[in-house]
C-alpha positions in Angstrom: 104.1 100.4 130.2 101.7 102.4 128.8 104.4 105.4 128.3 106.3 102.7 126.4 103.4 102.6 123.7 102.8 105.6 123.6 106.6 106.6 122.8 107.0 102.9 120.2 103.4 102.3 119.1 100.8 99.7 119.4 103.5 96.7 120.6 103.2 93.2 121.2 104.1 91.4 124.5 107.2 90.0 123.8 108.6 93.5 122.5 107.5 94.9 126.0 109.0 92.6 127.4 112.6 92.9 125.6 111.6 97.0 126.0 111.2 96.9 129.4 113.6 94.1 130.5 110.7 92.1 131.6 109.2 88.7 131.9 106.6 88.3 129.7 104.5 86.8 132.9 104.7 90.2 134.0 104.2 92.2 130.9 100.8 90.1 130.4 99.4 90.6 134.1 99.8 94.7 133.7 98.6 94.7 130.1 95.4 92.9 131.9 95.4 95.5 134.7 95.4 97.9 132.0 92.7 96.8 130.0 90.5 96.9 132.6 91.2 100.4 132.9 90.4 101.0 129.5 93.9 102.6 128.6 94.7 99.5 126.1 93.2 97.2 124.2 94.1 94.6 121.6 94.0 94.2 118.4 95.6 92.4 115.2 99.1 93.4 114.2 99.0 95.2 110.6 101.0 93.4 108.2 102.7 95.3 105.3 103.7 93.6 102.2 103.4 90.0 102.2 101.6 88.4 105.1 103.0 84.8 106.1 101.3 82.2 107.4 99.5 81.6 110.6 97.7 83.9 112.6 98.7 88.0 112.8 100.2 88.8 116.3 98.5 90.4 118.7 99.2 93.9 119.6 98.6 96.1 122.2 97.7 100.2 121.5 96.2 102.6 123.5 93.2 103.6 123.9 91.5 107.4 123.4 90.7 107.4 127.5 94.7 106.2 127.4 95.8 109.1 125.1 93.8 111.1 127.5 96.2 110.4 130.6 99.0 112.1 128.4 99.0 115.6 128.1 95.9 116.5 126.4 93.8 118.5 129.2 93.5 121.7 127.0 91.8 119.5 124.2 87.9 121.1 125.1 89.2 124.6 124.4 91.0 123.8 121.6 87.8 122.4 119.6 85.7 125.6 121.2 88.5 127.7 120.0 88.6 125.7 116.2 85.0 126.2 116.2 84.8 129.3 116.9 87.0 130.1 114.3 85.5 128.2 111.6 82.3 130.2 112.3 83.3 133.7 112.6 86.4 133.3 109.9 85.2 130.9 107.6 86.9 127.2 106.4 90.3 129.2 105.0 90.8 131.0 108.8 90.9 127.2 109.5 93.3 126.1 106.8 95.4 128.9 107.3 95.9 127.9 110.7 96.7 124.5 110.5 99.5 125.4 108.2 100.9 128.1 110.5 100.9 125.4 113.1 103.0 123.3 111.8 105.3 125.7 110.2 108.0 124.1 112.5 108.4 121.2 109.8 110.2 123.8 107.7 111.6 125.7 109.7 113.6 123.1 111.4 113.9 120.6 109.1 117.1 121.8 107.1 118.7 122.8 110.9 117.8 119.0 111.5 120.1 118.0 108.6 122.7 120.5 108.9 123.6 119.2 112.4 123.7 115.4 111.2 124.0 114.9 107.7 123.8 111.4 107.8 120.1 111.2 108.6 118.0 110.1 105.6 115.5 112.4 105.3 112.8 110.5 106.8 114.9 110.6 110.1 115.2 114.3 110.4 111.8 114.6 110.2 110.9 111.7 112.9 113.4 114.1 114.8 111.9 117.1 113.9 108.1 116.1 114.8 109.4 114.3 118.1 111.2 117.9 119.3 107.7 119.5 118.6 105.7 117.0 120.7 105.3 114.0 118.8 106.7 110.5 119.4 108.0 109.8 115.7 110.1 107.2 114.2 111.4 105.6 110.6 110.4 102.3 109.4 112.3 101.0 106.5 109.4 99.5 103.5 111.3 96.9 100.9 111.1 98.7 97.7 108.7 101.4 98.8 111.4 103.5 100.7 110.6 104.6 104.3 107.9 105.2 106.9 107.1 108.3 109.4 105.5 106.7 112.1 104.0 109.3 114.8 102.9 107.0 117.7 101.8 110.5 119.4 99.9 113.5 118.2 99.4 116.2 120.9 96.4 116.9 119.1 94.6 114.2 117.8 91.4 115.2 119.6 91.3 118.4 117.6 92.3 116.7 114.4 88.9 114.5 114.9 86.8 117.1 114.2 89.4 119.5 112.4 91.4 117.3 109.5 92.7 120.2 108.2 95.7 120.2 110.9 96.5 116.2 109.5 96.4 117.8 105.9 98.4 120.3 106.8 101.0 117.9 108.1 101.2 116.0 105.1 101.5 119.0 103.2 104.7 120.2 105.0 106.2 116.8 104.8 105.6 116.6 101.2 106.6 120.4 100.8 110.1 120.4 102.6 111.0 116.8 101.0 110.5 117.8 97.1 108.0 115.2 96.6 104.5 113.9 97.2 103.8 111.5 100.2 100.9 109.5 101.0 99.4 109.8 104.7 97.8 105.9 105.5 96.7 105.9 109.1 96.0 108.8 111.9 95.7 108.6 115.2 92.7 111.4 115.0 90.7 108.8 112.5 91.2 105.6 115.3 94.6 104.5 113.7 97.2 103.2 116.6 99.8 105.4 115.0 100.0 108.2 112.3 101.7 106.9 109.4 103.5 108.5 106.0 105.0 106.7 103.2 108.0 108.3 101.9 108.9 107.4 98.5 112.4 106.6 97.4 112.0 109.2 94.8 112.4 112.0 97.7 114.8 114.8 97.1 118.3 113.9 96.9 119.9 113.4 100.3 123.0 115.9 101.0 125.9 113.3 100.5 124.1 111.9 97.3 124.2 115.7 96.0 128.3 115.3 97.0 128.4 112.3 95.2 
């Protein structure tokens, strides 16, 4: 269960349930297991847009000491190794590496669409990021255009202390799409999932250049 929200993002009970073919009987009695062990906890469902009435559902995300379970044993050397940088190399060492580290944005992005044209560009990307590591998906915004949800971030421990790698994210997002983007949540800040709106206004998709 937790694996599912780590891989979909902080979820409500009834969508584990459907997830995991479930009863939601069930799905409550292992979220409770799990809070106990400190790798969930609840919390209010973020509503986008207009909010309707009554009460936001409750979610379920996971904790850091849940994040912790899931690949991120190397994270204590990383930060040693990011310090020591920033201390013998200075703040652009740091910069200069964040962008080099996520040079796979650009360099697999137009493969991405080459090999299925249909996906909007928000799509390639969410596949893109999830071949490098992440667990990324689209979420459609009415009238905003669309939304590159990360609901993993092999190193959000890092990015705590070091913001510079999120920055540098959102710069090759931005960079490879034509337009700016706006970064609103971050795993590494506390946020269940890292999230980036993508204007309508993005570069024209390859069958709209047909067109």
């Amino acid at each position: 269960m937790a694996r599912a929200i780590l891989e979909n993002g902080p979820s409500t009970a009834a969508e584990l349930a459907r997830r995991l073919v479930l009863t939601p009987a069930a799905v409550r009695r292992h979220l409770d297991h799990l809070a106990v062990e400190g790798v969930v906890e609840s919390r209010e469902q973020k509503v986008y847009g207009t909010r309707g009435r009554g009460r936001p559902a409750k979610v379920f995300a996971l904790t850091q000491a849940g994040r912790d379970s899931f690949d991120q044993q190397y994270d204590d050397l990383a930060v040693q190794a990011m310090r020591f940088l920033a201390e013998t190399q200075g703040e652009d060492a740091v910069v200069e590496f964040a962008r080099r580290r996520v040079a796979f944005v650009e360099r697999d992005y137009a493969a991405v669409m080459a090999l299925d044209p249909d996906l909007t560009p928000a799509e390639a990307l969410a596949r893109v990021f999830t071949q490098n590591g992440y667990a990324a998906s689209v979420r459609d915004l009415p009238v905003v255009g669309e939304q590159l949800c990360q609901q993993h971030c092999p190193v959000s421990h890092v990015a705590h202390e070091f913001p510079q790698l999120c920055e540098a994210e959102t710069e090759a997002i931005a960079s490879v799409l034509g337009t700016h983007v706006q970064r609103l949540a971050t795993i590494a800040h506390g946020d269940g999932v890292c999230t980036t709106c993508i204007p309508q206004t993005h570069k024209p998709h390859p069958k709209e250049q047909q067109a």
